[in-house]
C-alpha positions in Angstrom: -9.8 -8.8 -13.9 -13.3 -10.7 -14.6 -13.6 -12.2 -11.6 -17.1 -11.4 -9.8 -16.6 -13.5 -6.8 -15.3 -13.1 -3.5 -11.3 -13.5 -4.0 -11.3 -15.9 -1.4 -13.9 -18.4 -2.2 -12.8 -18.5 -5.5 -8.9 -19.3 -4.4 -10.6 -21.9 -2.6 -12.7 -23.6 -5.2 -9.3 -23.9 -7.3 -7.5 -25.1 -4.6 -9.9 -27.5 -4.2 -10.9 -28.7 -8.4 -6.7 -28.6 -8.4 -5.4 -30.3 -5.8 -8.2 -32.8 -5.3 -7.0 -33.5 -9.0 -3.2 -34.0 -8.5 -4.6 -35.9 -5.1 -6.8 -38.6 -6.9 -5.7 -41.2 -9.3 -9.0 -42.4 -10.3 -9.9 -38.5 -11.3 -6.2 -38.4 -13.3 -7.2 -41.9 -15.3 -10.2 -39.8 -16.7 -8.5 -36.4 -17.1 -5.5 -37.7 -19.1 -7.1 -38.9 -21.7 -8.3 -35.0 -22.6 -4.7 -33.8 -22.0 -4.9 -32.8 -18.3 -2.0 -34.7 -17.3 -0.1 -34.5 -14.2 2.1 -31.9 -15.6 -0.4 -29.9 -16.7 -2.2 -30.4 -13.4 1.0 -28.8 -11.6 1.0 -25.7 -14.0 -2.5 -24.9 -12.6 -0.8 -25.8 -9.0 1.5 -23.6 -9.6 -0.5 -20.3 -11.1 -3.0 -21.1 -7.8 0.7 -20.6 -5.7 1.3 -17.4 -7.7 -2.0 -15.9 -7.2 -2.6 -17.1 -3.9 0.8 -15.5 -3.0 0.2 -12.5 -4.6 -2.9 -11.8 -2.4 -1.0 -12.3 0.3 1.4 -10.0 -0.9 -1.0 -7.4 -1.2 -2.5 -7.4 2.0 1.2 -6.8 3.9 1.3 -3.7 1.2 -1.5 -2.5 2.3 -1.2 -2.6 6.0 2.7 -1.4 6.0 1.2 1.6 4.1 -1.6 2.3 6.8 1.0 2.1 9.4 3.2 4.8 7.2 0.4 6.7 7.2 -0.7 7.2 10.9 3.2 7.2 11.5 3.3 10.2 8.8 -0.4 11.7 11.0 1.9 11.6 14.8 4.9 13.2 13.4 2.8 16.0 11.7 0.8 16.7 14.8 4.0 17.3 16.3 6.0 19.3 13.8 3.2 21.1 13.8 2.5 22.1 17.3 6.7 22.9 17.7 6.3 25.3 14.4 3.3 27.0 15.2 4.4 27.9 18.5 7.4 29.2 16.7 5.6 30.8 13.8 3.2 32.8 16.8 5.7 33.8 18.3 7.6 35.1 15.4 5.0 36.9 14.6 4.9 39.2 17.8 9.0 39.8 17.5 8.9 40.3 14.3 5.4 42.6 14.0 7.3 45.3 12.4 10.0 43.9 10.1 7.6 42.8 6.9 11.2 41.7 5.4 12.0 39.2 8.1 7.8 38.7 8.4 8.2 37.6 4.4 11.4 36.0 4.8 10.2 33.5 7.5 6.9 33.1 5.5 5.1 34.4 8.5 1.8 36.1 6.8 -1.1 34.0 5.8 -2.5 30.8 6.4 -0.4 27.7 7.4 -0.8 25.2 4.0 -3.8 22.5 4.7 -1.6 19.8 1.8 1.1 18.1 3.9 3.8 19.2 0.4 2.8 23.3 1.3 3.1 23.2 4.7 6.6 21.2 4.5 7.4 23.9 2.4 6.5 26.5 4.5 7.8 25.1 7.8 11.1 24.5 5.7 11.2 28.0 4.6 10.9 29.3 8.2 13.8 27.1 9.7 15.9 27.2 6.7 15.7 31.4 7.0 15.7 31.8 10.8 18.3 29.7 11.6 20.4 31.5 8.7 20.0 35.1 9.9 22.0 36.0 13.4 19.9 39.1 13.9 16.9 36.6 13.4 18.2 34.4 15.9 19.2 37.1 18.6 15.7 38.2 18.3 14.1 35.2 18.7 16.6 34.2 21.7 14.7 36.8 23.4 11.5 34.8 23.7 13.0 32.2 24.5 13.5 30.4 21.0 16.8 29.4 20.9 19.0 28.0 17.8 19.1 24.4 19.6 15.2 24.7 20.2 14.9 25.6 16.5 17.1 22.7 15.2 15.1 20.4 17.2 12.2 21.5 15.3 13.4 21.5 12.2 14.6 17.8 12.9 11.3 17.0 13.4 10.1 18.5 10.2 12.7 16.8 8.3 11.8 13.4 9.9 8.3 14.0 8.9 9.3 14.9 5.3 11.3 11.1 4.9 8.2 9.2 6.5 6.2 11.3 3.7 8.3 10.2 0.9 8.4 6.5 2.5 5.1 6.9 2.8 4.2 7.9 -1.2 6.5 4.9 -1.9 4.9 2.2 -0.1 1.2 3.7 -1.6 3.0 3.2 -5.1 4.3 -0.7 -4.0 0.7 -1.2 -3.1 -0.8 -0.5 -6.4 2.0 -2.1 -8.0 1.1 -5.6 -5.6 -3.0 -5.1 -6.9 -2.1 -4.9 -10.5 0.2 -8.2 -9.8 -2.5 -9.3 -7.8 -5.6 -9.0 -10.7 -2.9 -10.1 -13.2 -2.3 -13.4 -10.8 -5.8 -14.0 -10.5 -6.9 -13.6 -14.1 -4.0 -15.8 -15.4 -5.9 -18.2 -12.7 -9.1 -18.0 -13.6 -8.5 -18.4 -17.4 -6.7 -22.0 -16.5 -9.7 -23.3 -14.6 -12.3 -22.3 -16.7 -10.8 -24.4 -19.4 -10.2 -27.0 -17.0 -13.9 -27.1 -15.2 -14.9 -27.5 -18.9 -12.5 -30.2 -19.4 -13.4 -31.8 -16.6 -17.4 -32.1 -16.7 -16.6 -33.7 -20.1 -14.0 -36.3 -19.0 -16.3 -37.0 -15.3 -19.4 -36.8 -17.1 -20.5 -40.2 -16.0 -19.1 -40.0 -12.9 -20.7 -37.0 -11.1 -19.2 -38.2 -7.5 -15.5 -37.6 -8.8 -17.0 -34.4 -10.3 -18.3 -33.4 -7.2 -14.9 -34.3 -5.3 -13.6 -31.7 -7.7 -15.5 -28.8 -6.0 -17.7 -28.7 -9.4 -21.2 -28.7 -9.7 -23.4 -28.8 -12.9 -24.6 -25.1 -11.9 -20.4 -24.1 -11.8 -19.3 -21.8 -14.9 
């Protein structure tokens, strides 16, 4: 895209050379006779529609996937404040079993990626909630199988608002490239027509000017 404007004051200054075009009679007399007709007017009304939509477009992507993204933040703060407690405590029943300690991915450091940790927190559930003698042990301190489904529900949650998440980050880039491709196909029309258009008003500069364009406009 070779636009080096603002996006909004140039979607203004087209909607302005364009409609004020379609609006005016007096403006059409002059530009049909260089091939702007009405119909050709209406093809620049309609890539204006297209871009100005496609902007709009954009915007809504980019907000839904902020709002995916602090939804995807709350739920990790609290899968990880359920597993942790589990993981710590886990670690004291289990101080001298290094199979079970391995098994429930206990040593280490917790992953700082949001993909590692899901994998580890996965790992832990998946493997405790498996092993009977795991679970009577953990009983014992008070982590029972319901309190370690609930926590594994959370961690599932939080693994669909991820991939949720990942797809509305890849509709957003797919709305910018619509969005450049919108406003190029845009730009291109109205150069050729602000060209057009000094020619055909050249001896009327105040229908020039009621198109938005000025002898210092590009």
């Amino acid at each position: 895209m070779v636009i080096r404007e603002k996006t909004d004051l140039f979607l203004y200054r087209a909607h302005v050379a364009i409609d004020n075009a379609l609006t005016f009679v007096e403006i059409q007399t002059y530009l049909n006779q260089y091939g702007y007709t009405k119909i050709k007017l209406q093809e620049g009304q309609k890539l204006y529609n297209i871009a100005l939509e496609a902007c709009q477009k954009q915007q809504q992507e980019y907000g839904q996937q902020m709002s995916s993204t602090e939804t995807v933040n709350t739920m990790w703060k609290k899968a990880k404040e359920s597993y942790m407690r589990c993981v710590k405590i886990s670690r004291v029943a289990f101080k001298n079993n290094t199979g079970v300690a391995r098994a429930l991915g206990l040593n280490g450091e917790r992953k700082k990626t949001l993909s590692g940790w899901l994998n580890q927190a996965k790992q832990f559930y998946q493997n405790a909630l498996n092993d009977p003698e795991v679970l009577k042990k953990l009983t014992e301190y008070g982590i029972t199988k319901i309190k370690l489904e609930a926590a594994q529900n959370d961690t599932d949650d939080l693994e669909t608002a991820s991939l949720m998440q990942e797809k509305g980050k890849g509709d957003a880039q797919n709305a910018t490239q619509f969005k450049n491709k919108a406003l190029t196909n845009l730009q291109l029309w109205l150069r050729d027509f602000i060209a057009i258009a000094k020619i055909a008003l050249e001896t009327e500069p105040q229908l020039l000017e009621g198109l938005g364009i000025l002898e210092r406009s590009s």
